[in-house]
C-alpha positions in Angstrom: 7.6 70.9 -23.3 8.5 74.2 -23.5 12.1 75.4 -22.4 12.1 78.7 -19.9 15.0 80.8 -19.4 16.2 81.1 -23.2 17.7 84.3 -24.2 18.6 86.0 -27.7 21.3 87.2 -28.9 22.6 90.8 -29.7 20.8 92.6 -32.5 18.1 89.5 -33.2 15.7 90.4 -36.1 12.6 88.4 -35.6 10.3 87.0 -39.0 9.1 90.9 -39.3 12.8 92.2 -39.3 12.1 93.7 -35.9 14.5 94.1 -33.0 13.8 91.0 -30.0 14.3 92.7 -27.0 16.5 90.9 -24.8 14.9 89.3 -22.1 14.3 86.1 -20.5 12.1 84.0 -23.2 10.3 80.4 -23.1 10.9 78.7 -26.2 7.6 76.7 -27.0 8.2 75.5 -30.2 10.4 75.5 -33.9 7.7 75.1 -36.5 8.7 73.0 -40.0 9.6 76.4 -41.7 12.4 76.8 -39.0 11.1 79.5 -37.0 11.6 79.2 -33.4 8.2 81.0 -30.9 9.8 82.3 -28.2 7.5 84.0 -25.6 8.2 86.5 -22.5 4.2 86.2 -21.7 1.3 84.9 -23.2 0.5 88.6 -24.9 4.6 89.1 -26.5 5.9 86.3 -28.3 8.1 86.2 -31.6 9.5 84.0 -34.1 13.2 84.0 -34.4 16.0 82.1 -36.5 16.8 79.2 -33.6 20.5 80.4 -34.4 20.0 83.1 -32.7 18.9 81.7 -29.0 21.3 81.2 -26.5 20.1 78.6 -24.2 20.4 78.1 -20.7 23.8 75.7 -19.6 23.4 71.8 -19.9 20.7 72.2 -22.5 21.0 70.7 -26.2 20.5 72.4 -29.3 17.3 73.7 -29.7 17.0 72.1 -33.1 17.2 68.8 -32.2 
């Protein structure tokens, strides 16, 4: 189930090296080489290091 409302942090690279804007993102998934897909629609999505998300209050880690 994906998680809405997720943001990066300062100066996130994504798997290209490229900037992340920050914005609001929907984390949909962490794939098994550790890369987490965070969307902002279904045209702009990226895969970060999950260390660098900073998730909404009350939610867990997005690792586990």
């Amino acid at each position: 189930m994906p998680l809405e409302n997720v943001r990066v942090k300062v100066d996130t690279r994504n798997h290209r090296g490229c900037f992340v804007p920050e914005a609001s993102y929907t984390l949909h998934d962490i794939d098994q080489n550790g890369w987490a897909l965070i969307c902002v629609d279904d045209a702009h999505c990226h895969y970060v290091d999950p260390d660098a998300l900073r998730l909404p209050k009350g939610t867990r880690s997005a690792k586990a």
